[in-house]
N, C-alpha and C positions, 0 to 999 in steps of 0.2 A: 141418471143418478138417483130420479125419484123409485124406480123400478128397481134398484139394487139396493135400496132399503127397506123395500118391503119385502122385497127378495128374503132378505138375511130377517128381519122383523118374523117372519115366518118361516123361516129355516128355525130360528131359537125356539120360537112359540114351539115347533113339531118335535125339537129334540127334548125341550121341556116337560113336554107330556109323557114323549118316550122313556123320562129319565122316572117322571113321577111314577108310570103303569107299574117298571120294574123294581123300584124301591116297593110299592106298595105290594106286589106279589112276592118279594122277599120278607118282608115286616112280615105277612100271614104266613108262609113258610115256615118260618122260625120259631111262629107264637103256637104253631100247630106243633112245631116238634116239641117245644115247651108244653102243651098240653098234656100233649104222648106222657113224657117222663113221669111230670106227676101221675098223671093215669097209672102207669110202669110201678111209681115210689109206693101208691096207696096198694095197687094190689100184690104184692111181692114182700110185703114186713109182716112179721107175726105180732102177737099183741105187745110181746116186751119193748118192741120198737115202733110202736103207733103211736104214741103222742111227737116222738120227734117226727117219724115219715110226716106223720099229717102237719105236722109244723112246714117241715119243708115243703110239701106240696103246695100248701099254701102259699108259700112264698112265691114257688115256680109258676100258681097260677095267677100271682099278682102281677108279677112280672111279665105273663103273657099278656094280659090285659090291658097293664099299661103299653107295650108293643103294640098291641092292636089300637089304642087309641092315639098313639102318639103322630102329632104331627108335624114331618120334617120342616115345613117351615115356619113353625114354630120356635122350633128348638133352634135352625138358625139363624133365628132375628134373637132370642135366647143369647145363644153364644156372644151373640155380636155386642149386644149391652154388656154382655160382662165384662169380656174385651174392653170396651169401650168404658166402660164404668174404672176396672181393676189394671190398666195397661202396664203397670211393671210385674205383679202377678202373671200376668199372662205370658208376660216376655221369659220371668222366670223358669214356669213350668214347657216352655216350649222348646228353653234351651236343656232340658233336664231331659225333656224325652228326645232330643237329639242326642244328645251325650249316651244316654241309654241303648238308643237306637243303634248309635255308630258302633259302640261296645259287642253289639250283639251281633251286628255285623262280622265284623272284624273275628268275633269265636267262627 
């Protein structure tokens, strides 16, 4: 009994890691194709559209940045206070993207 808990104790721990490695080489995937773009936005506008480009790159490279820092369990012990904090809020929006969900299904 005591051997089929460590068993599994370490079965979780290895799929844990595995789960972390690919989230976190996803996260920099994504923040790199977010790099790209802006890179793409700044060099491809003429001057009449350089203040907005450079706006939005800006934007795109906030948003990779904060990707690159973010950390998933953070966010979900995050989630979970709100949850836990907002509980009809949350029942709300859940049933809303359900109803959404099934909608889009169903086209």
């Amino acid at each position: 009994m005591n051997q089929d808990t460590n068993y599994e104790a370490v079965r979780e721990q290895g799929l844990g890691s595995q789960s972390k490695s690919k989230l976190s080489t996803i996260k920099e995937s994504v923040a790199q194709g977010l790099q790209s773009v802006s890179d793409n936005i700044r060099k491809s506008t003429g001057q009449r559209e350089n203040a907005i480009a450079t706006s939005l790159a800006a934007s795109i490279d906030d948003a990779a940045g904060y990707l690159r820092n973010l950390d998933p369990e953070k966010l979900g012990d995050q989630f979970q206070d709100g949850v836990r904090r907002h509980p009809g809020r949350s029942l709300l929006i859940a049933g809303a993207a359900g109803l959404l969900l099934g909608a889009w299904i169903r086209r």
